[in-house]
Each structure stands twice: as C-alpha cells, then as structure tokens.
C-alpha positions as CSV (number, residue, x, y, z in Angstrom):
1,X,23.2,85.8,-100.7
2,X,20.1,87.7,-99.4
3,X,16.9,87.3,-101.3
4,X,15.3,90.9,-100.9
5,X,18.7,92.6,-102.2
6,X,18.5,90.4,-104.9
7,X,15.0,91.8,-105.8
8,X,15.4,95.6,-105.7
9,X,15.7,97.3,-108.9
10,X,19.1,98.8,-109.7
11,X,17.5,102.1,-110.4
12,X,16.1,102.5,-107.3
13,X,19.6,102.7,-105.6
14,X,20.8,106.6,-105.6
15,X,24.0,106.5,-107.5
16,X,25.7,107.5,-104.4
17,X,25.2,104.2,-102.6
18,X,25.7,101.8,-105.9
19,X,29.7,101.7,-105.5
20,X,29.1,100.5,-102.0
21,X,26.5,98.1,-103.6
22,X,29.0,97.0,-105.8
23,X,32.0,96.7,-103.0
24,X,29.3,94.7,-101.3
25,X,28.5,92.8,-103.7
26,X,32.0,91.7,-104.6
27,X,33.0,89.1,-102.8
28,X,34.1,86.1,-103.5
29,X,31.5,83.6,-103.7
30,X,31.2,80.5,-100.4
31,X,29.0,77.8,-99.7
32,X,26.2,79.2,-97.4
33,X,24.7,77.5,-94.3
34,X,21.6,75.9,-93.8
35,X,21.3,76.4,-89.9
36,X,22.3,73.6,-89.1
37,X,19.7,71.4,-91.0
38,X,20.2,67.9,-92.3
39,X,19.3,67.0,-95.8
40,X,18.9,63.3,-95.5
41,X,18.2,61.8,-92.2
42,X,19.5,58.5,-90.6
43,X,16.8,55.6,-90.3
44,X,17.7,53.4,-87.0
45,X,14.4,51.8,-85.6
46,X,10.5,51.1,-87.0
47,X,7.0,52.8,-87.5
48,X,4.0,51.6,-87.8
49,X,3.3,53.1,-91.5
50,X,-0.5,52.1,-91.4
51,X,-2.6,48.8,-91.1
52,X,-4.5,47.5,-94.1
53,X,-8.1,46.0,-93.6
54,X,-8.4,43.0,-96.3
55,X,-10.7,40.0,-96.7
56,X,-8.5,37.4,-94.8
57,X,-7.5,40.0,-91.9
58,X,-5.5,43.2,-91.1
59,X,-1.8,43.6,-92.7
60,X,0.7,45.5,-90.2
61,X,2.9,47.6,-92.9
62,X,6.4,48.4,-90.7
63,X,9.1,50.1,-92.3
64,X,12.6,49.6,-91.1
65,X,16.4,50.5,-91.9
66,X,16.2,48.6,-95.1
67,X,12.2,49.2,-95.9
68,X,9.0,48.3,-95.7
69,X,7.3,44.8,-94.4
70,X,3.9,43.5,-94.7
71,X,3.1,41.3,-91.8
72,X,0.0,39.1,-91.9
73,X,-2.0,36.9,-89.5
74,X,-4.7,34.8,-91.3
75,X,-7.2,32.8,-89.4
76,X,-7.6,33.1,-86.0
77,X,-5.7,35.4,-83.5
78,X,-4.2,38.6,-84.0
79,X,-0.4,40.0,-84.0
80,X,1.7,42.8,-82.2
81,X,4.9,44.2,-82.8
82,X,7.3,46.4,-81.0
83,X,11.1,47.5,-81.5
84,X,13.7,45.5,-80.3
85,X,16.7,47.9,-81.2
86,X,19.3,47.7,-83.6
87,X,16.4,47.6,-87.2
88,X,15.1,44.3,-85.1
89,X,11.5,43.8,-83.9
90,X,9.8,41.4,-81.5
91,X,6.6,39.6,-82.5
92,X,4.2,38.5,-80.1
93,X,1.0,36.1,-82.3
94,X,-1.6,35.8,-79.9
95,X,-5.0,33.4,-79.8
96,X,-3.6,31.3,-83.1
97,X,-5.0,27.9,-84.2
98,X,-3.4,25.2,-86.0
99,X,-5.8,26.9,-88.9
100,X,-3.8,30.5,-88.2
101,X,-0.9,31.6,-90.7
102,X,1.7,34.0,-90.5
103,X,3.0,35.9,-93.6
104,X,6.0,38.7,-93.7
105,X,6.8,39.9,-96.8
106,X,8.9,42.9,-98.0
107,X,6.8,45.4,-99.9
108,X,9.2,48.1,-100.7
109,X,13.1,48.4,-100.4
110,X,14.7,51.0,-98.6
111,X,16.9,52.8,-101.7
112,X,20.3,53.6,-101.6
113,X,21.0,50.8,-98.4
114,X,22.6,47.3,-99.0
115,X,18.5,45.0,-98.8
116,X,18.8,42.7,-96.0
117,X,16.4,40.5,-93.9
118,X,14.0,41.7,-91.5
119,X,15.1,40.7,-88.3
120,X,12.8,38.6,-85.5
121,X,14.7,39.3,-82.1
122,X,11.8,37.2,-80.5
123,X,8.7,35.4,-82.0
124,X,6.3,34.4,-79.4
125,X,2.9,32.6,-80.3
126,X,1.4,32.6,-76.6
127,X,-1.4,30.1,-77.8
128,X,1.7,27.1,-79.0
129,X,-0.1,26.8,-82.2
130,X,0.0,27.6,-85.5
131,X,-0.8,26.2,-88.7
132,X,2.0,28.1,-91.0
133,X,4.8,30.6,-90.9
134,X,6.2,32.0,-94.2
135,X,8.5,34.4,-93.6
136,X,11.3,34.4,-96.8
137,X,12.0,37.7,-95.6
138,X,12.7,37.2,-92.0
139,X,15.8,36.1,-90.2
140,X,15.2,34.8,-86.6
141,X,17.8,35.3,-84.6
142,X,15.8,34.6,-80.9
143,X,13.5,31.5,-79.9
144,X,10.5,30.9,-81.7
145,X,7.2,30.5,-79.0
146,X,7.5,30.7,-75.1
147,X,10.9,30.8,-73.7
148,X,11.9,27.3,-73.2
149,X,8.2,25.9,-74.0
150,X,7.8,24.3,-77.6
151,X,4.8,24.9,-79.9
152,X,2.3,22.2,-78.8
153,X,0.9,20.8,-82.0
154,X,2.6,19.9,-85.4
155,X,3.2,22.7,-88.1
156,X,2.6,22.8,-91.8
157,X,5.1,25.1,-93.6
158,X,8.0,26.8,-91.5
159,X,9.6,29.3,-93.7
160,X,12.5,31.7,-93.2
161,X,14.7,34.2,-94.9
162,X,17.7,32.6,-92.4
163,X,18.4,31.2,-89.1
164,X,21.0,33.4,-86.5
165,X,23.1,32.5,-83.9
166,X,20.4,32.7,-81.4
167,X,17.5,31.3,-83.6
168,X,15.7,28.3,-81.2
169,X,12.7,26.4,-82.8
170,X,11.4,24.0,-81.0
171,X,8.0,21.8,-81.9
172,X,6.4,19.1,-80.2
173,X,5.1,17.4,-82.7
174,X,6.0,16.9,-86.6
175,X,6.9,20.0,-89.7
176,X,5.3,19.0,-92.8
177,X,8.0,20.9,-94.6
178,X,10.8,23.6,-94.1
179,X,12.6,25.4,-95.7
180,X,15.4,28.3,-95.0
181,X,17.7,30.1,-97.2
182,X,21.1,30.4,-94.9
183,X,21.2,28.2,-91.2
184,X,24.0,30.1,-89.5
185,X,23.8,28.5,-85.7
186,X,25.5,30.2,-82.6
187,X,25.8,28.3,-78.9
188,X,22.5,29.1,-78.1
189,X,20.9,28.4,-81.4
190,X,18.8,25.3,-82.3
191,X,16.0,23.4,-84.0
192,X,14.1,20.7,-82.8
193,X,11.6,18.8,-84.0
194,X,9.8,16.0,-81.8
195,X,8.6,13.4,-84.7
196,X,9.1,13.9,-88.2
197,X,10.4,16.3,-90.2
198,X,9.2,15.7,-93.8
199,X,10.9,18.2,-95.7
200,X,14.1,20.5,-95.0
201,X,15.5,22.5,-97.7
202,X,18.3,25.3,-97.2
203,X,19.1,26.8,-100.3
204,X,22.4,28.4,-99.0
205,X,24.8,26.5,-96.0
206,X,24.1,24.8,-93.0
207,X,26.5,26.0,-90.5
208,X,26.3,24.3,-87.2
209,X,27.9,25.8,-83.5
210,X,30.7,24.2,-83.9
211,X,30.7,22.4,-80.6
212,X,29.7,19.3,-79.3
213,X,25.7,20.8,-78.6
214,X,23.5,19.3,-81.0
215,X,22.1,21.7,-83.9
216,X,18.9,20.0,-85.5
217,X,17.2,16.8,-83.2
218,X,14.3,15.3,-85.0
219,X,12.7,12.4,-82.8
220,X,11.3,10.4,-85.6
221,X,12.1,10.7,-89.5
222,X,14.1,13.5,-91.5
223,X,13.0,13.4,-95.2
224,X,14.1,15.3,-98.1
225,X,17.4,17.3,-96.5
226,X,18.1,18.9,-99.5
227,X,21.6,21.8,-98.5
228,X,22.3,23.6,-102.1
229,X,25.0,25.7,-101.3
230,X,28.5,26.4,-100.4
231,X,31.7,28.5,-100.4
232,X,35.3,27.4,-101.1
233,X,36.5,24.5,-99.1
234,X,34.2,24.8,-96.2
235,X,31.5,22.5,-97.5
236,X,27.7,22.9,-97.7
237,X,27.1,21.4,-94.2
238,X,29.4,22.6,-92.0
239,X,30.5,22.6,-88.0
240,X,27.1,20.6,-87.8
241,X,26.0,18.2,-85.6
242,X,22.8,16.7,-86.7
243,X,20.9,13.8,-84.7
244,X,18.3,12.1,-86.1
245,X,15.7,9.2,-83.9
246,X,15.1,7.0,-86.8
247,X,15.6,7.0,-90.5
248,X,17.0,10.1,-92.9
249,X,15.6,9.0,-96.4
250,X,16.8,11.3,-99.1
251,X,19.8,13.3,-99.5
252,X,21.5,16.4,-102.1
253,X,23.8,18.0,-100.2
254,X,25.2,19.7,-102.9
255,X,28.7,21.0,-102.0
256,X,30.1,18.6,-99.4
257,X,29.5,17.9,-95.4
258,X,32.8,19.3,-93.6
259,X,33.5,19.1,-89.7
260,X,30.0,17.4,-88.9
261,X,28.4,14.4,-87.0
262,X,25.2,13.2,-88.6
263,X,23.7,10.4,-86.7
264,X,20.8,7.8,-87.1
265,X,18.7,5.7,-85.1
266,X,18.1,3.0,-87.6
267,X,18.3,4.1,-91.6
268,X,20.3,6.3,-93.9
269,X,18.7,6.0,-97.3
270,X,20.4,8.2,-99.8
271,X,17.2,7.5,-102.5
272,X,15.6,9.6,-103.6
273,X,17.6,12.7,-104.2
274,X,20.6,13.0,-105.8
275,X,22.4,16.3,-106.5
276,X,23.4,18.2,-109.9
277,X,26.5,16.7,-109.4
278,X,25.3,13.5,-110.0
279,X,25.9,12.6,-106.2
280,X,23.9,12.7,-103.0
281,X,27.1,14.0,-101.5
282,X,28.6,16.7,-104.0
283,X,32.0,18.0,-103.8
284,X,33.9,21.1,-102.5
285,X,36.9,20.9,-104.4
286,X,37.6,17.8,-104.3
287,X,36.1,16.8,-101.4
288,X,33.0,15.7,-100.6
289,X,33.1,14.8,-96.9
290,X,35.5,16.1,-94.4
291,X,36.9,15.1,-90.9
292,X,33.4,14.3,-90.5
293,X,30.9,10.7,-89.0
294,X,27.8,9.4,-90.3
295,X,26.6,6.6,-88.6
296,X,23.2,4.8,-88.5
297,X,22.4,2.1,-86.1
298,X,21.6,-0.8,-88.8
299,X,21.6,0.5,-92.5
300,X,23.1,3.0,-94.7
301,X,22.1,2.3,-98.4
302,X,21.7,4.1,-101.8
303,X,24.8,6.6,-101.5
304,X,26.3,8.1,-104.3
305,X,29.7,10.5,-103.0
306,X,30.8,12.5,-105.9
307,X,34.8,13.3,-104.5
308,X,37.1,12.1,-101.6
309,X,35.9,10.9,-98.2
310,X,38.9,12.3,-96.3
311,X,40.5,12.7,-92.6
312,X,43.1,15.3,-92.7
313,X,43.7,14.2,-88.7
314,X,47.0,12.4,-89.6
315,X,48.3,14.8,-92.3
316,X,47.3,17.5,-89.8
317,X,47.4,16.2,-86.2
318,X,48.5,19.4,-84.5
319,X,46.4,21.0,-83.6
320,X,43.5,18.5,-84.0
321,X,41.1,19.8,-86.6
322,X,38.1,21.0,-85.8
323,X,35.5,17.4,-87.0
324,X,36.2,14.5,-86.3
325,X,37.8,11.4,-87.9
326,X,36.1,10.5,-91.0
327,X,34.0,7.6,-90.5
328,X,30.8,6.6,-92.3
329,X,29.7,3.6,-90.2
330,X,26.1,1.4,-90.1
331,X,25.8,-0.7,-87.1
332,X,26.5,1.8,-84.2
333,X,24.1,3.9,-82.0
334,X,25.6,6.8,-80.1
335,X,23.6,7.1,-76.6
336,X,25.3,10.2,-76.3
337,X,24.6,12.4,-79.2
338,X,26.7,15.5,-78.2
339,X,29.9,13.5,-77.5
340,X,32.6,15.9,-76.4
341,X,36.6,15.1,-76.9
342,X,37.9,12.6,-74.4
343,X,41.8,14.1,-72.6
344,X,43.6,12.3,-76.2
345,X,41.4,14.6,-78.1
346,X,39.1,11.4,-79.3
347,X,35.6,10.7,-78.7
348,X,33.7,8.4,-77.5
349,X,32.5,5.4,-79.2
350,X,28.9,4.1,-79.7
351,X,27.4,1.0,-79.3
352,X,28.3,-1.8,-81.9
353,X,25.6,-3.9,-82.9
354,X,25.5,-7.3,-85.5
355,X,23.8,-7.0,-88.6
356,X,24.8,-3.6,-89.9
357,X,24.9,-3.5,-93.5
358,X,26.5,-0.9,-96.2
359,X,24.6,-1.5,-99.8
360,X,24.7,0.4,-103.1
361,X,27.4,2.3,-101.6
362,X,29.9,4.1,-103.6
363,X,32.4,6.2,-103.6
364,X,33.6,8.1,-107.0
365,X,36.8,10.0,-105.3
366,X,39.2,8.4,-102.8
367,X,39.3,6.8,-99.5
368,X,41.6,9.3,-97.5
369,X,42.9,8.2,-94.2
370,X,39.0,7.3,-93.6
371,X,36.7,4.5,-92.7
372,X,33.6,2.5,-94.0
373,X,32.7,-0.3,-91.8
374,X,29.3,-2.5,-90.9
375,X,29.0,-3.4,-87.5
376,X,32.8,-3.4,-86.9
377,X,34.5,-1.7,-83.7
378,X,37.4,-0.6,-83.2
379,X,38.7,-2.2,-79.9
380,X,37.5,-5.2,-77.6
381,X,38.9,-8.5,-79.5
382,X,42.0,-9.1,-81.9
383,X,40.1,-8.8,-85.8
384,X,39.1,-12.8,-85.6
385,X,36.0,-13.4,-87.9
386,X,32.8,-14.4,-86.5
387,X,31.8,-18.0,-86.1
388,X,35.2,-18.5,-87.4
389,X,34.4,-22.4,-87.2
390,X,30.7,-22.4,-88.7
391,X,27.6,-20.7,-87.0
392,X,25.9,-22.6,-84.0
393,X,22.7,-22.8,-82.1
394,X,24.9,-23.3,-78.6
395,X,27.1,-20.2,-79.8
396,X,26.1,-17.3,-77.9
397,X,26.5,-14.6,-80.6
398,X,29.2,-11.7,-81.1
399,X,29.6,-9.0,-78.5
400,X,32.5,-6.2,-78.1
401,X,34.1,-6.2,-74.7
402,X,34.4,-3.0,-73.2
403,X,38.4,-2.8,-73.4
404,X,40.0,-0.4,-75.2
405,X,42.1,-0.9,-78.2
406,X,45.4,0.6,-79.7
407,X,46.9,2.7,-76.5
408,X,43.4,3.5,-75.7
409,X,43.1,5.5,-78.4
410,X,40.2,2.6,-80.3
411,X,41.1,3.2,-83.8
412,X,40.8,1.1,-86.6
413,X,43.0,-1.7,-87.8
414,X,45.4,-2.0,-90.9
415,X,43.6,-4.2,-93.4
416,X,45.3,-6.3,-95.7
417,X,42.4,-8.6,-97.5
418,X,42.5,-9.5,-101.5
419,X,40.2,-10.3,-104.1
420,X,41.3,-12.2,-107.0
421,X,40.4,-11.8,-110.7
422,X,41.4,-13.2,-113.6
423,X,40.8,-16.7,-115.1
424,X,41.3,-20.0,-114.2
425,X,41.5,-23.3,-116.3
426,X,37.8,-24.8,-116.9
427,X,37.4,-28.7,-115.6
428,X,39.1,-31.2,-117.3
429,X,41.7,-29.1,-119.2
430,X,44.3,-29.1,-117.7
431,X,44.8,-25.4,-118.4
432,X,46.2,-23.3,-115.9
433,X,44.8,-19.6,-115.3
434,X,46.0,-16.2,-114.8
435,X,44.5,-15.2,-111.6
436,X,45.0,-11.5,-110.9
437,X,44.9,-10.3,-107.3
438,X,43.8,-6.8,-106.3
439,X,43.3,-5.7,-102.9
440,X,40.3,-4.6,-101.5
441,X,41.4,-2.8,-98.4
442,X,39.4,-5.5,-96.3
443,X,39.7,-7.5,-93.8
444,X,38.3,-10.6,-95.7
445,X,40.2,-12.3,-98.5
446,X,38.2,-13.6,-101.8
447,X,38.7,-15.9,-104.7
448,X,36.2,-16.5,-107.7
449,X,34.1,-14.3,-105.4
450,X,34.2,-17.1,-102.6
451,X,36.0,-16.5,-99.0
452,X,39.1,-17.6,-98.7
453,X,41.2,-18.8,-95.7
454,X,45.1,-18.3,-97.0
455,X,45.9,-17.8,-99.9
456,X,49.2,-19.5,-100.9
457,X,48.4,-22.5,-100.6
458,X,44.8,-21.7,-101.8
459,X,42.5,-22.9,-99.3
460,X,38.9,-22.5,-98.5
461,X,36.5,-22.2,-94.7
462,X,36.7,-23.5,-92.1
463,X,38.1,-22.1,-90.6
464,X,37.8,-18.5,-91.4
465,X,41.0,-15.9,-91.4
466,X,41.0,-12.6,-91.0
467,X,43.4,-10.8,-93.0
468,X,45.6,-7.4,-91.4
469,X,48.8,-5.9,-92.2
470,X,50.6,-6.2,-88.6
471,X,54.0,-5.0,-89.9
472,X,52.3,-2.0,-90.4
473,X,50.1,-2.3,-87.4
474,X,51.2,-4.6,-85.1
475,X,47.9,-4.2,-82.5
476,X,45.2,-5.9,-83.7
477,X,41.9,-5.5,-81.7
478,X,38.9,-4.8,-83.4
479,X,35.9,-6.6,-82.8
480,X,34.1,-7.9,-86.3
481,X,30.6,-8.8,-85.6
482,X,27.9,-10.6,-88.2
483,X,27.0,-7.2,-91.3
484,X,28.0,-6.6,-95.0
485,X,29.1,-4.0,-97.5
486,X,27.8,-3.6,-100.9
487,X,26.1,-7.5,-100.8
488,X,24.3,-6.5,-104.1
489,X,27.4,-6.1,-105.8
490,X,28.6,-9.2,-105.0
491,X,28.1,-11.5,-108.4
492,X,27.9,-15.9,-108.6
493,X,30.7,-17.7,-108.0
494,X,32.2,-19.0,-111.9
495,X,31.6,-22.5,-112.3
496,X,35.4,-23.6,-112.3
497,X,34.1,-27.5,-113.0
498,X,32.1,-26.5,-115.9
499,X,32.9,-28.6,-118.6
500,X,32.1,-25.2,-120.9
501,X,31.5,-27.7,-124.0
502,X,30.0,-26.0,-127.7
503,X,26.3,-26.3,-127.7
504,X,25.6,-29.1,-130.0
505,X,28.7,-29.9,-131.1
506,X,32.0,-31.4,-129.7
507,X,35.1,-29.8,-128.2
508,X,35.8,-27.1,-125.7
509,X,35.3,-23.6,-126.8
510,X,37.9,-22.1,-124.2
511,X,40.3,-23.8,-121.9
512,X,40.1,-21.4,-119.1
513,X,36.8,-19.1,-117.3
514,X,36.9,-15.8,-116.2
515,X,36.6,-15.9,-112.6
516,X,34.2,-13.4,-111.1
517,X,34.5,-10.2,-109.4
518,X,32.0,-7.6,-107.8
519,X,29.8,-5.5,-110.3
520,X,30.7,-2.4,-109.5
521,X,33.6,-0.2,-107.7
522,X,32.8,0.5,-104.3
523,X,35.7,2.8,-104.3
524,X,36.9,4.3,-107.9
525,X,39.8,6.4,-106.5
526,X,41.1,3.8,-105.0
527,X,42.5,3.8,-100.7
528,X,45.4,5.6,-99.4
529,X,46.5,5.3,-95.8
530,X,49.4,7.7,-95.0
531,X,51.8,6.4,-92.4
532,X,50.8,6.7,-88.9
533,X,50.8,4.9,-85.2
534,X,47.5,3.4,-83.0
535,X,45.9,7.3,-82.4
536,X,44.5,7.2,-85.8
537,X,42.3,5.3,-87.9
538,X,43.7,3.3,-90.9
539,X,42.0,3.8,-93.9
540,X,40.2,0.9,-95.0
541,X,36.4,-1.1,-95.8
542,X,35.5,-3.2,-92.5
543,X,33.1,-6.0,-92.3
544,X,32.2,-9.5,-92.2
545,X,31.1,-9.8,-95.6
546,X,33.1,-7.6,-98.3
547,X,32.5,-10.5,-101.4
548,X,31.0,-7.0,-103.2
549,X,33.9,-4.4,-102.3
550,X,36.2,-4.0,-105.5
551,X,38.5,-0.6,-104.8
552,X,40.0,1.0,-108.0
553,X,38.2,0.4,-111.7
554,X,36.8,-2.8,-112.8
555,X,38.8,-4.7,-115.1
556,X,37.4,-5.3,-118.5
557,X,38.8,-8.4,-119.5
C-alpha cells in the first residue's frame, strides 16, 4: 500500500473516479517488499567497540559473534588485537614484566546465540614475561608466546576458559597455579612446564592427543592435579599422556583415568586430596582406571581407587584398544616418555630398579586382568626371589637381564602365593588350629604373617620360594628385585609359643591363638584373571615383600 493514497480525503475524489478507487483498492492483500533490505544482520568477525581509560590502565572492549570482551593489561606493557577469522582474534602483549597481568572477561552476551568462549588463535607476549593471565573466558587454541620460544621467567596464575587442539604453553620456569575448565589436546597441542607446577585444576576433562606425544611435561613437581569432570565411560582423564620429572603429590581425579600414561621420576603421593567419592581415583561406571600405566621410579603411596583397575586387552584383543595394559607400577623409569607400540602392538618397558615400594595402597573395586607390582619386571630371570639364600656383602645385588620374556611379548607371570589365617594351638596344648588359607594373588606365600617356603609340609626360609601357577602359565621369567606393597599393613607375627596363661590366676584361657593377618584389604573386590596365553599380563600383586596384601574382605573372626 501507498502512503499518500492512504491520506487523501474521500471527498476530495470526484465521484467519477471513486469506483475506480474502489476497483483499485480491492485487491487481495500480499506481503510487500522491503527492497531488498535485511532486518537482522549476520555478525562474523570483531570491532573495536571503544577503549576505556581506568586507574590500573586502558580496557580494549571487542565485541564478537557471541558478545562483548573486556581485555586488560595491568602493569607494564600494552596490548593489540586483530582478527584472526572465523569470531577468533590474535593477541600480541608487548613490553610485559613479571609485575604485568592480563585479564579477558565477557562484559555482555551476544542474545539470541548459543555463549561460547572467546577464541585466542595466537597469544604472543614478545617480552617472555608475564606475571598473570586470567582469562576464564578464553579458549586458546594456538601457542601461547613466540613460536617455538617459551616464556622466560616463572608465572603466577594461568587461567583459561579451555585448551584446543592447537593450544601450546610452554614456560621455562615454574606456574604457581593453573587452572582450566575443559583441556581438549590435538597433535599439535601441549603444555609444558620446566620446574614446578604447584597447582593444576580442570574443572571439566582432560583429553589428551591420543598418541604417543606427550600432553603435559613438568620438569620438576606437579602438585594439586585436581580433574572434576567426566562423561559416560570415557573417564575424567582421558587419551592422556602425562610425564612428570619428579614427584606428583595430591590427586582427585574425580571420574576415572581411561586410555592414559601417567609417569614419575621419583614419587606418586596420592595425600592430600581425595575426591567426593571418597577416592583419589573416582569411578566412571564402575571403573576407575582403564587400559591405562602409572608408574613412578621408587614410590607410589597414599592411594585410595574408588572402582575397578581394569585391562579390557584380553576380553578385547582385536583390535587392540586404544591405552595400554593396565599397570600401576613403582620402581620403573621410562627413558622414553612417548613410547610408541612395538610390531606386537606392546610397548616398551622401562627401567626396573630395587627398592620400589607400594604403601597405603588400596583398591575398593577389582583387579581386572591388571597389575600392581614394586620393582618387579616382567622378563629377564625365571620369578626366583632375591637373596633366596640370605642377603650378602659379596652378593652383587639384583639386576634384570636384557632378555625378553614370554614370546617376547614381557608380560607378567601367573601368581599363585597364599596367606594363611585362622588359629593355631597356643604352646603347650596340644591343640590343633584351624588355619584358613586365602590367596593373595602373589608371588610370596605367608603364614602367621611370616614367609613361608612350601606349604605342605609347613616350612620356613632359607631358602626362599617363589610361588606361580605354571599349569596356567608355564613360562616363568620375571625378574623380582628387593621393594614391597602395602608394608604398613603388614601386622606382628602371633606369638604361637605363648603360654597365653590368665593374669594372676592358673590355667589357660584358650587353647588355640588367632594367627595374624594384614590390617587392611589391599584389594576388596577381590582379582580375576580371564584365560589368556604369554601376550598378556596376568592379573596379580608383584613384589618381594607382600606380608601386607590381603585380596577380598578381612575376616572377623
């Protein structure tokens, strides 16, 4: 319709012309063109809105596809953006101290759009220094600094919204504390951190490459890893491999580690932490960690797993799974910390060294066709016990030969060790016990918590005997060096020559003892090995001292 028409009066039109008004007039009603105008405008890259003059410097307001971010520079240096394509943006920080911080904030949503991250293509800081980066609603997704050049000094707080495939941080020095709400990794993405990292908190997943390439390297200490979520059967850490120069002291990784290789120079201390689950290592389903290693080269204490340690290699062997066999294992040092598969679809084995021990360990699901072990390798000898006649000076101590075991493929050996329970008559009685044996899924054998050499007859060191089940697995060659699992477990011997008389009076009180057994279950769900040949491990608790292992519940009586 024509607005002029519209205006004149009716009057005014001689009568002759109003039935041609009216025929005009008369028409069905359509929807009328706008010349080609849009209404409502598609958003795709970023404008400088303005730039805000405050007391600690200037903020650079940029809106974006999804809205508008503050971006601030305290302290020395200054900041520049510029459009990378696709909503992203590159950021160059120039002249920044370790006294300089950088803050991005959102101030405004975009309506009517799904709200999503603002996203760093590149984030160069030309100077390598910087004091702090909070960015919570940022995702880098390109290397943080110079392009192969790390930031040259240690960094307080390193904050983002999430990590992309192509996110690269690299520091030489130490992170006071980090923290990131999703750490999705890609082939070219990493973190790196040259001493300690004090603090790392992801309060979504950790999802490594996937490949051999290591995903976070910190040369010195990692403190505080702290992963809260997960999704359904894929674990909180996932695809990850992790590689840490010295100790990793306190864990919650809330939903389960899946398809990873976390490694250790020295220490894995699961204290302080522990997860709402009442684990270090909470479950995902039922499982808490997954064709996955974690290996430190000496200790691995205070380590609470709430669900199964499981390999599903043998219940699913073809095609191999995507982790690795499941192996938590103190007392090995893998030189090479991105191992790839060898041609049997294996990988490479560290370096075994004596004195590994496993302590306030437990497990409160099963052991699944998986290993804990202390300085125990899989190949180079055939399961003998060290100083299997009684330690001496001229002895030259353990070592594992370089020769593989089982067809090559250096797996571990069926155990078939016992610890025995129940009572025994008290000296003098002539009562004979109930002993009750239960099997601890060892390679060491135990009475009244003492080491025992056979066990029909009973008899007693030296010599020491190793205990395996060769009708199962007839090719025995691991190598057992000098380490423990769970030694504060273990409890005192009972006194089986006690004369156990009544205080001040006459008479025994009881003609038999209970004979001891370890304090607590190192495994509650008990062990289950499903039938298999030499290219996988059997499940089981290897080392030279097991007195504290108990597998199933503690008997009460």
């Amino acid at each position: 319709m024509i607005g002029d028409d519209r205006r004149l009066s009716w009057r005014s039109i001689p009568a002759a012309s109003r039935s041609a008004r009216v025929r005009r007039t008369s028409t069905a009603p359509a929807v009328e063109s706008l010349e080609g105008r849009q209404l409502l405008s598609t958003f795709t890259g970023f404008s400088y809105v303005h730039n805000i003059q405050t007391p600690t410097g200037i903020n650079h307001n940029i809106q974006t596809p999804t809205g508008i971010f503050s971006l601030q520079l305290t302290g020395p240096g200054v900041l520049k953006a510029r459009p990378a394509g696709h909503g992203a943006i590159n950021l160059n920080v120039l002249g920044t101290t370790t006294n300089s911080s950088l803050s991005i904030t959102q101030v405004q949503p975009r309506f009517h759009v799904v709200n999503t991250l603002l996203v760093i293509q590149d984030l160069t800081i030309k100077s390598g220094q910087i004091g702090n980066i909070q960015a919570s609603a940022a995702e880098l997704n390109g290397p943080m600094t110079l392009p192969m050049t790390p930031l040259t000094t240690s960094i307080n707080t390193l904050q983002f919204g999430a990590l992309g495939p192509n996110a690269q941080i690299d520091v030489n020095g130490s992170v006071g504390s980090m923290s990131v709400q999703n750490v999705n990794l890609g082939p070219s993405g990493h973190v790196v951190i040259a001493d300690d990292l004090n603090s790392l908190t992801v309060n979504g997943t950790f999802q490594g490459q996937g490949t051999s390439a290591i995903d976070l390297f910190v040369g010195l200490d990692l403190t505080n890893f702290t992963v809260l979520g997960g999704s359904s059967n894929l674990g909180g850490v996932r695809s990850a491999n992790i590689a840490v120069g010295k100790d990793i002291v306190g864990l919650n990784i809330q939903h389960g580690i899946f398809n990873s290789l976390i490694t250790a120079g020295v220490l894995i201390d699961g204290s302080p932490q522990n997860s709402s689950s009442g684990g270090n290592i909470g479950p995902d389903g039922s499982d808490a960690i997954l064709d996955s290693e974690i290996l430190a080269g000496v200790q691995i204490k205070n380590l609470l797993i709430n669900g199964n340690v499981r390999s599903d290699y043998v219940t699913n062997p073809s095609p191999h799974p995507t982790g690795y066999p499941t192996r938590i294992v103190a007392g090995e040092v893998l030189e090479d910390r991105a191992p790839g598969r060898d041609p049997q679809g294996g990988f490479p084995q560290g370096t075994f060294t004596s004195g590994g021990n496993i302590d306030n360990f437990q497990i409160l699901g099963s052991l699944i066709d998986s290993v804990v072990a202390a300085s125990v390798a899989p190949f180079g000898n055939s399961g003998t016990l060290p100083y299997a006649n009684g330690f001496n000076y001229n002895t030259p101590p353990p070592s594992v030969a370089n020769t593989p075991g089982d067809k090559g493929f250096n797996t571990y050996d069926a155990p078939a060790g016992i610890i025995v329970g129940g009572t025994a008559g008290v000296g003098g009685s002539g009562t004979v016990g109930v002993p009750v044996s239960f099997p601890n899924f060892s390679e060491v054998s135990y009475f009244n918590e003492t080491e025992i050499s056979t066990i029909t007859p009973l008899t007693f060191p030296p010599p020491r005997h190793s205990f395996y089940n060769t009708s199962l697995d007839p090719t025995i060659d691991d190598t057992i060096l000098p380490g423990a699992i769970n030694p504060s477990f273990a409890t005192a011997p009972a006194d089986l020559n006690a004369d156990n008389l009544n205080p001040g009076g006459s008479g025994r009180t009881t003609s038999t003892i209970k004979l001891s057994l370890p304090s607590k279950s190192t495994v509650l769900g008990g062990v289950i090995s499903h039938s298999h040949g030499d290219a996988n491990d059997f499940a089981g608790i290897f080392a030279d001292d097991t007195s504290g292992v108990f597998v199933g519940v503690l008997p009460k009586s």
